[in-house]
C-alpha positions in Angstrom: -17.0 -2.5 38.2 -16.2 -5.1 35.6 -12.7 -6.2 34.5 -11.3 -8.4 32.3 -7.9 -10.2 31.7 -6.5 -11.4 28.9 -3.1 -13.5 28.6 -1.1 -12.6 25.4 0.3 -16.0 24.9 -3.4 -17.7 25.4 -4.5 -15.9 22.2 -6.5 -18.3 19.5 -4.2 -17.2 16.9 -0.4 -16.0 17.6 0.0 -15.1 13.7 4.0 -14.4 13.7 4.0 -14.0 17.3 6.0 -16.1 19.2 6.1 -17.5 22.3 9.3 -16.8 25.1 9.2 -18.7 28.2 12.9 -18.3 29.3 12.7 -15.9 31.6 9.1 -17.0 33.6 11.2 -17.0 37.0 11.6 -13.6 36.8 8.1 -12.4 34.7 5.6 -14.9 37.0 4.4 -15.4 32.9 5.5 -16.2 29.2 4.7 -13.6 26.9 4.7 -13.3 23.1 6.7 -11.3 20.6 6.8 -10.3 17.4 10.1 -11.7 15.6 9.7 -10.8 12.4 13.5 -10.1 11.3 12.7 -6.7 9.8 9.4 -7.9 8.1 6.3 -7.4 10.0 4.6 -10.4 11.1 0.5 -11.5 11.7 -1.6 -10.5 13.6 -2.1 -12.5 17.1 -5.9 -12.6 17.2 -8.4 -14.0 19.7 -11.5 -13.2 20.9 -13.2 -12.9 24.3 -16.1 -12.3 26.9 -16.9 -8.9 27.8 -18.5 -10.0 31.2 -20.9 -6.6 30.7 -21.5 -3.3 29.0 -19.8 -0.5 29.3 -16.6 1.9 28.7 -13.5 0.5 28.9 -9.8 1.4 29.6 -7.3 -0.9 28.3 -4.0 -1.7 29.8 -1.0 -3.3 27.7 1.7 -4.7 29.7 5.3 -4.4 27.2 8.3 -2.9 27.1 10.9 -1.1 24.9 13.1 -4.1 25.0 15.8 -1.0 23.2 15.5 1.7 25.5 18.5 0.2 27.4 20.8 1.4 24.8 19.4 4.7 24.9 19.7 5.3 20.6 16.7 6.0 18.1 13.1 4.9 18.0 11.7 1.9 20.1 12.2 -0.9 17.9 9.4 -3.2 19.3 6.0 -0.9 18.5 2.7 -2.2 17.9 -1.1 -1.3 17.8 -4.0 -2.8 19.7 -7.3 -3.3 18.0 -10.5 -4.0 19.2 -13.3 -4.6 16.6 -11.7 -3.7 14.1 -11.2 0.1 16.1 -7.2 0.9 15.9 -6.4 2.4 19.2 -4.1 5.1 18.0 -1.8 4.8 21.3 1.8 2.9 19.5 2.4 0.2 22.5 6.1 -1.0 23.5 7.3 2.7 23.4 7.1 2.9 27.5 11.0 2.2 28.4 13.4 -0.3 29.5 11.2 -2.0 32.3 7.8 -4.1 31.6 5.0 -2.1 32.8 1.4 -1.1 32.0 1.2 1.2 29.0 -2.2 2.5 28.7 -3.9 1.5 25.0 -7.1 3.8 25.4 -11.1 3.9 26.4 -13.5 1.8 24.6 -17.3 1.5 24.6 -18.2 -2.5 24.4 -21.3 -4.2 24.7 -21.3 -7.3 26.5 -20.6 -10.4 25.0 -18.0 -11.6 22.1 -15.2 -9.0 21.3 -12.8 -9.3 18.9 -9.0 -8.2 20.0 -5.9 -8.3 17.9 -2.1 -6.8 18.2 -0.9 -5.7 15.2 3.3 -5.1 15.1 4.6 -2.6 13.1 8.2 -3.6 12.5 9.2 -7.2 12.8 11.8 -6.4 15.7 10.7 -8.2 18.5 7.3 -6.2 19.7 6.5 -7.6 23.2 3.3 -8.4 24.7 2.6 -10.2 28.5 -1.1 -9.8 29.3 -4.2 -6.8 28.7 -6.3 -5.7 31.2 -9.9 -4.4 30.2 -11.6 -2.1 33.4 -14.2 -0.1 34.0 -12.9 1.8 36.5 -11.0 4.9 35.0 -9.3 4.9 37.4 -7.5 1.8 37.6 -4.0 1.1 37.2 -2.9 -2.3 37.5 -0.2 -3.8 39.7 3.5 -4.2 38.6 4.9 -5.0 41.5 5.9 -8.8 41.2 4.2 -10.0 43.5 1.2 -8.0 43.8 1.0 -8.6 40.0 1.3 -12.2 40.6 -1.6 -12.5 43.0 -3.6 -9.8 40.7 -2.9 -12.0 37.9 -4.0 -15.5 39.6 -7.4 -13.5 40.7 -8.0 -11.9 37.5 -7.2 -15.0 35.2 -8.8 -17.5 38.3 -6.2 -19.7 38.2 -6.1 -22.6 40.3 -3.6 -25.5 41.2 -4.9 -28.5 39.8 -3.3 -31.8 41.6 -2.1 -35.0 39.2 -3.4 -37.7 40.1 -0.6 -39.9 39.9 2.4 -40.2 41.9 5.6 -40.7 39.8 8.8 -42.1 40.9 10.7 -39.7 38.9 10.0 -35.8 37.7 12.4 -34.8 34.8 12.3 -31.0 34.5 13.8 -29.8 31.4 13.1 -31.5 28.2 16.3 -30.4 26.4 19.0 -33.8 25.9 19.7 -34.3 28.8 16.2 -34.4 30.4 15.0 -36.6 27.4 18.0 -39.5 27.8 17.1 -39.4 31.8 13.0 -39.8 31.2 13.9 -42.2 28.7 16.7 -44.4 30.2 14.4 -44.2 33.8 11.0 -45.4 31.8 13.0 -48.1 30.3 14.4 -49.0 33.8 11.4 -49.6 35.3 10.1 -45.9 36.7 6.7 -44.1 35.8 8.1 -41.3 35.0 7.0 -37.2 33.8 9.0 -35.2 31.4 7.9 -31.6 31.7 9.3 -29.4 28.9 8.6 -25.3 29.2 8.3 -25.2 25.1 6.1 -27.0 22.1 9.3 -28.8 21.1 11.9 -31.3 22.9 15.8 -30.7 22.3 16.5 -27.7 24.4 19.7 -25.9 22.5 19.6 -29.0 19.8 16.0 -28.2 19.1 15.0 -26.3 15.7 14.4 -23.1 17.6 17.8 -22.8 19.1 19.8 -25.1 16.3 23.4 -26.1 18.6 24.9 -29.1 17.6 25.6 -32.2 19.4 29.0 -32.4 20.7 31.2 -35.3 22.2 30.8 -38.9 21.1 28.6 -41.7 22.7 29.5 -45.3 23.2 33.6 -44.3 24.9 35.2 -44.3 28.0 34.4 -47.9 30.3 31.3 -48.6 29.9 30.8 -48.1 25.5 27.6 -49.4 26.2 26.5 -45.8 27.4 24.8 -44.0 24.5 22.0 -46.0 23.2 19.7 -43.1 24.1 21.1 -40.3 22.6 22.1 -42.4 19.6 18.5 -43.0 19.1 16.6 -39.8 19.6 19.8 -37.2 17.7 19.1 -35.9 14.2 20.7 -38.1 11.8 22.4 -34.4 9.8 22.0 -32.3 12.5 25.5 -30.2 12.8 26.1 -26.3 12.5 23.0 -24.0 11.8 21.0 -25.1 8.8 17.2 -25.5 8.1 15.1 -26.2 10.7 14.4 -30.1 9.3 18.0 -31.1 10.4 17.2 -30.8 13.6 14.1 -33.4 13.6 12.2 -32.3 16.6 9.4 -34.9 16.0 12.2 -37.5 16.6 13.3 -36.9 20.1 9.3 -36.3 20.9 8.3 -39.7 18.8 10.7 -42.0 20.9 7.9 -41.7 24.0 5.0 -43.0 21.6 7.3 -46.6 22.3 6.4 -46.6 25.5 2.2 -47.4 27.3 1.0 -44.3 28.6 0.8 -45.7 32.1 4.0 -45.5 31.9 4.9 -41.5 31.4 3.9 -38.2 31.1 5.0 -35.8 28.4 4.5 -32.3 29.5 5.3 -29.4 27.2 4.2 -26.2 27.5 4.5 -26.0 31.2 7.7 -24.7 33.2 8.6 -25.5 37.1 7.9 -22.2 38.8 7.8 -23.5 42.4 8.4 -26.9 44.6 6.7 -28.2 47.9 9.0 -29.8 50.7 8.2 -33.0 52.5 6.2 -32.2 55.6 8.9 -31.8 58.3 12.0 -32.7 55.9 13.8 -29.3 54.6 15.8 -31.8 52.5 13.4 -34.1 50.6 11.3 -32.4 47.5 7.5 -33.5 47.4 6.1 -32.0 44.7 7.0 -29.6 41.9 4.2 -26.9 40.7 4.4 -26.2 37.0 2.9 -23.1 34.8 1.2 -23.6 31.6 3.4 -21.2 29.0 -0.1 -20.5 26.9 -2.8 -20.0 29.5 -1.1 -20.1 33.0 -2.9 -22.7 34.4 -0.5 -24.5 37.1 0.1 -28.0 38.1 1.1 -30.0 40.9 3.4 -33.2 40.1 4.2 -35.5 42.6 7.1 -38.2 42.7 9.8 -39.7 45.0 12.7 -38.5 42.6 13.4 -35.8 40.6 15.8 -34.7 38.3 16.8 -31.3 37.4 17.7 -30.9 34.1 16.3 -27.1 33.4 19.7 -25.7 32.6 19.6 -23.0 35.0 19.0 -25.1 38.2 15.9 -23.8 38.7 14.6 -26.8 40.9 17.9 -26.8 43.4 17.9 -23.5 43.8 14.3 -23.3 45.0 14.8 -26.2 47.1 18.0 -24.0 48.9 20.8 -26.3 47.2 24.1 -25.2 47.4 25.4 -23.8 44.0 28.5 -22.2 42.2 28.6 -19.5 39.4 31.2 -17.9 37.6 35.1 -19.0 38.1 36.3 -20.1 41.1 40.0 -19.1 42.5 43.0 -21.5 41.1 43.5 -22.3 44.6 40.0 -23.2 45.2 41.0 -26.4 43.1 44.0 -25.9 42.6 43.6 -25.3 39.0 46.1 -24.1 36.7 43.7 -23.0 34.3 41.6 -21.3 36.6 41.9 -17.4 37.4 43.9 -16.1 40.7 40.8 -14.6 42.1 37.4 -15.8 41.5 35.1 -14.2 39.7 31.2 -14.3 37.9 33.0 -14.6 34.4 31.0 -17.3 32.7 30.8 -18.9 29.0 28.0 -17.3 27.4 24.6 -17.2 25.1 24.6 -17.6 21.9 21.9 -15.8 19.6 22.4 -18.4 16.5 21.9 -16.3 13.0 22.0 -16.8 9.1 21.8 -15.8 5.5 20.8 -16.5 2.3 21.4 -15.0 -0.9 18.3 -14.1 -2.7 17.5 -13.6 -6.5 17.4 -9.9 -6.3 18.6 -7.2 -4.4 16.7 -7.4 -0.5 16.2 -4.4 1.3 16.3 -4.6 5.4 15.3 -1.7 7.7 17.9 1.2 8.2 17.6 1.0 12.1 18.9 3.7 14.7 18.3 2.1 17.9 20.9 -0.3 18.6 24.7 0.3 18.9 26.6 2.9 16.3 28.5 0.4 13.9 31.4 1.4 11.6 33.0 -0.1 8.6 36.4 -0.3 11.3 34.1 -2.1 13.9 31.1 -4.3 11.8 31.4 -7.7 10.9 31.5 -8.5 7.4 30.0 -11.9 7.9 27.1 -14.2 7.1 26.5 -15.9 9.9 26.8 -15.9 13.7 27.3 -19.1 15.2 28.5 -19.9 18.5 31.3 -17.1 18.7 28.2 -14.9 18.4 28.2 -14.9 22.5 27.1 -12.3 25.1 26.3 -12.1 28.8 29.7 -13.6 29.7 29.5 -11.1 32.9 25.8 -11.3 33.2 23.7 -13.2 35.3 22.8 -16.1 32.7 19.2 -16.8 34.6 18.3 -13.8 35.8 19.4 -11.5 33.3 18.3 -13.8 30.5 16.3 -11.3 28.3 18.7 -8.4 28.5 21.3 -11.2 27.3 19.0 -12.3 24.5 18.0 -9.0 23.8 21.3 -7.9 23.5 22.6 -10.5 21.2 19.5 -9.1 18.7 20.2 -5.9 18.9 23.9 -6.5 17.4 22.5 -9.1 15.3 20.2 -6.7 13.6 22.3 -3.4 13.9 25.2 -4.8 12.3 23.1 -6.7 9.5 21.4 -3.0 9.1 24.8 -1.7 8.8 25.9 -3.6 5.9 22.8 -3.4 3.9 22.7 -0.1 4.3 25.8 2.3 5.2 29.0 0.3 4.8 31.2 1.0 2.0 30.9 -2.7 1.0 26.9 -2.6 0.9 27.1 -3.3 -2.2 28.3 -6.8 -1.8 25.5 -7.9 0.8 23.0 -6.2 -1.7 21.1 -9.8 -2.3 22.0 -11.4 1.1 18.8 -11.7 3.2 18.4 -12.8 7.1 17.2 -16.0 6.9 17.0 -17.4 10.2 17.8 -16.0 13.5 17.2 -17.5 17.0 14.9 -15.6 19.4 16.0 -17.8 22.1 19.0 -18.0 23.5 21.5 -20.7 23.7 22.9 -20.7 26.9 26.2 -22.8 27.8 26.3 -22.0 31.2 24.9 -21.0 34.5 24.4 -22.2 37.8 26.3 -25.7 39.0 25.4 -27.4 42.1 27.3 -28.8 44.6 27.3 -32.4 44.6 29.0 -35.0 47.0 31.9 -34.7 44.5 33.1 -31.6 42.8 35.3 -32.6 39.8 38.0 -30.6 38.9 40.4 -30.2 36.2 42.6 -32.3 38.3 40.9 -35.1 38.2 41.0 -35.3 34.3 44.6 -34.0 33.8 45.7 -36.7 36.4 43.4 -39.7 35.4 42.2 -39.7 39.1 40.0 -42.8 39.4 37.0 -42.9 40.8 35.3 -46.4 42.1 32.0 -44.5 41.1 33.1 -43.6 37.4 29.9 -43.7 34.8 29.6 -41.8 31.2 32.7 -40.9 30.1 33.6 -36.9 28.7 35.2 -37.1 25.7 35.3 -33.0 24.6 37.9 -31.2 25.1 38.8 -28.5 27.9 36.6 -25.8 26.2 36.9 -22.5 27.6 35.0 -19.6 25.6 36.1 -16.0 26.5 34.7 -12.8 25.4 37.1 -12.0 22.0 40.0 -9.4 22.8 39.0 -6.7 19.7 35.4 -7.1 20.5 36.0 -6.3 24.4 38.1 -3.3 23.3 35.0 -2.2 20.7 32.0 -2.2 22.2 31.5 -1.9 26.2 29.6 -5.3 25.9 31.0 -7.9 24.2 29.2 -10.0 22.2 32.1 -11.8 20.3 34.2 -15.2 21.7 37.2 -17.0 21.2 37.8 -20.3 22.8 40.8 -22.2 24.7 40.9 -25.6 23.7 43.1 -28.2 25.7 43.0 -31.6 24.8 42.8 -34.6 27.0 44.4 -38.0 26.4 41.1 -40.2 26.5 37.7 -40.3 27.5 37.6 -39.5 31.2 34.1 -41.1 33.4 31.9 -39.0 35.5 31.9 -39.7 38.9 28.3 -40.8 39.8 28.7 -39.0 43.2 28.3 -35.4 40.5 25.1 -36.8 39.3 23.1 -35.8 42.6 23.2 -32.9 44.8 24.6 -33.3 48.5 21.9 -31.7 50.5 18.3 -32.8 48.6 17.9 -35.7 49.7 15.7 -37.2 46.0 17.5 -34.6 43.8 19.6 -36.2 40.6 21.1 -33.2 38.3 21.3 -33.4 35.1 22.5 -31.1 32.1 24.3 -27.8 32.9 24.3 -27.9 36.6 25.8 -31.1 37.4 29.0 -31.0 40.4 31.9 -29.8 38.4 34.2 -26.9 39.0 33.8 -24.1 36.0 36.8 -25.2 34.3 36.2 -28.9 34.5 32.4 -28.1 33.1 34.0 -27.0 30.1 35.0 -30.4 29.1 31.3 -32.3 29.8 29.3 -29.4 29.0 28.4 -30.2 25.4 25.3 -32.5 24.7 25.7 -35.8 23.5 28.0 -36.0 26.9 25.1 -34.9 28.7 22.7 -37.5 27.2 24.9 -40.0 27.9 25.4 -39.1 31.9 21.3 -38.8 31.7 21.2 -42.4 30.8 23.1 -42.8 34.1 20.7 -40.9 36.0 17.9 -42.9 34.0 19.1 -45.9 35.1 20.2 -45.3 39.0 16.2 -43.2 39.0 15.6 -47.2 38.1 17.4 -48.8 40.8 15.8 -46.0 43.3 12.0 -46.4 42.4 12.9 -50.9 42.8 15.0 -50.4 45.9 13.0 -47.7 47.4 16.1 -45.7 48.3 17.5 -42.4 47.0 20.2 -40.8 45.3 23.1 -41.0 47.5 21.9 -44.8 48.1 22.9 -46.1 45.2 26.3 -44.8 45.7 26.6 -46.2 49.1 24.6 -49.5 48.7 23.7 -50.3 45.2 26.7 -49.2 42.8 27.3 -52.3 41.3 23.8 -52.7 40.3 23.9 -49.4 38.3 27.9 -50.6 37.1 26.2 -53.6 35.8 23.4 -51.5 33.8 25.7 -49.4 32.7 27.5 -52.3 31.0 24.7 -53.4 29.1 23.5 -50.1 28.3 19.6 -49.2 27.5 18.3 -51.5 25.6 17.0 -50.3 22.4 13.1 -50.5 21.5 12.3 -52.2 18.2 10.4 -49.7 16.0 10.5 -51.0 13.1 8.2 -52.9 11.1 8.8 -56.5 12.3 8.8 -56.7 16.5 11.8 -60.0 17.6 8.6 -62.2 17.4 7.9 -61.4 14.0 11.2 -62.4 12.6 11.1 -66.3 14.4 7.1 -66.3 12.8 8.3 -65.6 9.5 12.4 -66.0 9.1 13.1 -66.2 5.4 14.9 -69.9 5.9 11.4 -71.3 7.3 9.7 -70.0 3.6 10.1 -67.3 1.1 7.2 -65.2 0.7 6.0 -62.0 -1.3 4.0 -59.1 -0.4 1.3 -58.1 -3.1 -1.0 -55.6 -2.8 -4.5 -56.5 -4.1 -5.9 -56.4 -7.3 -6.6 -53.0 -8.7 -9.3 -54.4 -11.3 -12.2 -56.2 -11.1 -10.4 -59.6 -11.1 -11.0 -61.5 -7.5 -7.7 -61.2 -5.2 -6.8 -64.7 -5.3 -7.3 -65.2 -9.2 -5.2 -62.3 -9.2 -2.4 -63.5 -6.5 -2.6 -67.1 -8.1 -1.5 -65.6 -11.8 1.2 -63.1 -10.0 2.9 -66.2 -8.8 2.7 -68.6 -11.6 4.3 -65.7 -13.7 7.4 -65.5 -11.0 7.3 -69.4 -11.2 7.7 -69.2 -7.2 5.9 -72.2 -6.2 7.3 -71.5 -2.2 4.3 -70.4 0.7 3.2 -67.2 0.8 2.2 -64.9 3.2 -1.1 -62.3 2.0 -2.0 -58.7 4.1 
């Protein structure tokens, strides 16, 4: 029997399929969809080896991502082709759960074969791998982990070992993770950034589009903020065009450094972790998947910082985490709930228009919820109140909480183009953007050797450790009251906002978690109760505590101790960094050197390019100056 398998996201050419790594944890895989907003997209092409003659049955593994909401026609469909051949089986029409659909029986000869999916309806068509057998009667595994192992044999993937050992693993490559790789390369570590997507900037990044809150350079030590000052899009504020986010900046900052120095990893998320041989406590290495063609990684350091948003290193390595609200008395919070619950602040599908020349047309759709002129939103734009999952589990439930904020998306857009009484007013709007990742604001936090609570910025409780300073304020998002009462999802929120009086530091003792022993924590998950994370939540904040973890990752790799060392031996090393702040790379033109060589009160000189004629370029640079009548040196490139 001959088999062969074929990764969706590998494909030579994704067309107007994109890529979704978000929920890999739970898939063991990326796949690739079709987000088209309405309009069809290209096809995803690529071609492969048939390892031998003969017929063929071909396996599709998708989903109806709309089946869940039990309405209409599965939005998601798409064809398969092989050679050209249409097999006339519509894919993504198999219901709610990803599983193998069965494409049809071809005859191939061995050798090249061409194989393309072709989406027919720009609503988010979904495609994780295909399976070519010849044995008819074959169906391949779904169960996770028999799929993962089939998938590993099938595919031959292998683990391949880095060869170097870093002193510090960033995983996440969202603000956060890049202020801690750069702040720790810049202290002295060899450090790798690993980055599960082809861009840096996490929720600031073009494909998600949040801006950066808080404000840098505050609190005791102002000196904290060089970092995220240096890498944040100079215009970069509510939803706009994907320029105003300037991804190539916060990736271009590394090209400062040698590459001996660091490791930029995209494309590859942490999907497992190896302990230190007989220490439950102590992280060896982290093993990382390839989000295009699976391959995995093994990093190894003697730090590591996770930065993923969803904890996704500390809760392999069994940290201890919270989720949800905890009980007033838990903290003693007055602005915490009686009893404790999994409420949490949720995901934001980002969204907007444009008006167009001409009247725009967008698909009449029947498969999402049933909206009304009473109940639609007569609006342009969904920006951060456009927020689900708030009772959902934010990392494992990511895709239904994505997939949900879509579905509105599109079914209300659909409504107003089409059947409310107002149509005629959105008759020339057009979708012109909408996220088909989701911006999360949190998940899971982990229990560091201090949990900070809303008492301890209310009362100005100081801390000996202090570090980066929040300077938000109390921002508590809640599912909106008429959109609760609605729909039987929400997907709407208000916010609570209570000031506080000035910028209030970070213990450092958050920073790390209390039982991994080389774990820092950065982003999201850092040790804060759920109320008090909704003051140092938002990113600019978070770059600037990543600095701090930067910086004590430095003290670690030259002291050869860990986290909670630097607390309890070296604080005042890190206090003293702090106070000067990262020191800022020159990337201009002229390097420090340059300016002493050539200062202007030394000699005034001119740059002029070279001749454009025929004359000789010192004839020419000779008459240039006698017509300025400079008679000063001059300096020629």
């Amino acid at each position: 029997m001959a088999h062969l398998w074929l990764e969706a996201e590998a494909f030579e050419k994704l067309g107007g399929w994109v890529v979704d790594s978000q929920t890999m944890s739970q898939m063991g895989s990326a796949y690739i969809m079709a987000h088209g907003m309405g309009i069809p997209v290209a096809d995803a092409e690529t071609v492969c080896n048939i390892p031998e003659a003969g017929h063929y049955t071909v396996w599709v593994r998708t989903r109806d991502w709309t089946a869940v909401w039990k309405r209409g026609t599965p939005a998601g469909r798409f064809n398969v082709i092989v050679n050209g051949t249409v097999f006339p089986e519509i894919m993504g029409t198999n219901g709610t759960a990803w599983a193998w659909q069965k494409a049809g029986t071809v005859k191939l000869a061995q050798g090249e074969t061409r194989v393309a999916l072709h989406d027919l309806t720009g609503f988010n068509g979904r495609c994780d791998a295909l399976y070519f057998t010849t044995d008819s009667g074959e169906i391949p595994e779904n169960e996770p982990d028999k799929l993962s192992e089939m998938r590993r044999n099938r595919a031959n993937i292998t683990c391949e070992d880095m060869p170097d050992e870093y002193d510090l693993v960033v995983a996440g490559g969202g603000i956060a993770g890049i202020c801690t790789a750069v702040a720790a390369i810049r202290s002295g570590a060899k450090v790798a950034l690993i980055q599960d997507r082809p861009v840096l900037g996490g929720c600031n990044s073009s494909e998600i589009r949040v801006l950066l809150g808080g404000w840098a350079h505050v609190g005791p030590y102002p000196e904290l903020g060089n970092v995220i000052s240096e890498i944040g899009p100079v215009a970069g504020g509510f939803i706009g065009g994907k320029e105003l986010y300037e991804d190539e900046r916060k990736e271009n900052i590394f090209r400062l450094f040698p590459d001996s120095q660091y490791t930029l990893a995209l494309n590859e998320r942490v999907v497992s972790i190896d302990k230190a041989d007989n220490d439950a406590k102590t992280i060896h290495a982290v093993v990382t998947c390839n989000t295009r063609n699976g391959a995995e990684k093994r990093y190894r350091a003697r730090l590591f910082a996770d930065c993923t948003g969803d904890a996704v290193i500390a809760r392999l390595a069994g940290a201890e985490t919270m989720y949800g609200r905890e009980a007033g008395s838990e903290f003693n919070e007055s602005l915490a709930p009686e009893t404790g619950d999994r409420q949490v602040m949720g995901m934001s599908v980002q969204w907007y228009s444009e008006k167009a020349a001409q009247p725009a047309s967008f698909p009449d759709i029947d498969w999402g919820i049933e909206f009304t002129d009473a109940n639609a939103y007569f609006i342009r734009r969904g920006e951060w109140d456009w927020e689900a999952g708030q009772y959902r589990d934010q990392a494992e439930e990511a895709e239904y909480i994505r997939d949900y904020g879509l579905m509105v998306t599109y079914a209300n857009w659909s409504f107003l183009k089409n059947r409310s009484a107002r149509k005629a007013e959105w008759a020339c709007d057009t979708l012109q953007w909408v996220s088909f990742l989701g911006g999360k604001r949190e998940s899971y936090r982990v229990v560091g050797d201090y949990v900070l609570s809303q008492n301890d910025i209310e009362n100005h409780t100081v801390h000996a450790d202090a570090t980066g300073a929040m300077s938000w304020d109390i921002d508590l998002h809640f599912p909106e009251p008429a959109n609760a009462r609605n729909f039987k999802e929400p997907f709407r929120s208000c916010a609570y906002h209570r000031g506080i009086e000035a910028p209030y530091p970070v213990p450092y003792r958050c920073l790390y978690a209390r039982d991994v022993k080389n774990l820092f924590l950065g982003g999201r998950h850092i040790s804060m109760s759920h109320v008090a994370f909704a003051c140092v939540r938002v990113m600019r904040t978070l770059g600037i505590l990543g600095e701090v973890i930067g910086m004590a990752a430095g003290i670690c790799t030259r002291e050869k101790c860990y986290p909670r060392d630097v607390y309890a031996k070296y604080f005042d090393k890190l206090a003293a960094m702090m106070k000067t702040g990262i020191k800022l790379t020159p990337y201009h033109a002229y390097e420090a050197d340059d300016v002493e060589k050539y200062h202007f009160k030394d000699y005034g000189f001119i740059h002029i390019y070279p001749a454009q004629n025929d004359t000789p370029a010192d004839e020419s640079l000779t008459c240039q100056i006698k017509a300025l009548n400079i008679s000063h040196k001059h300096k020629t490139d």
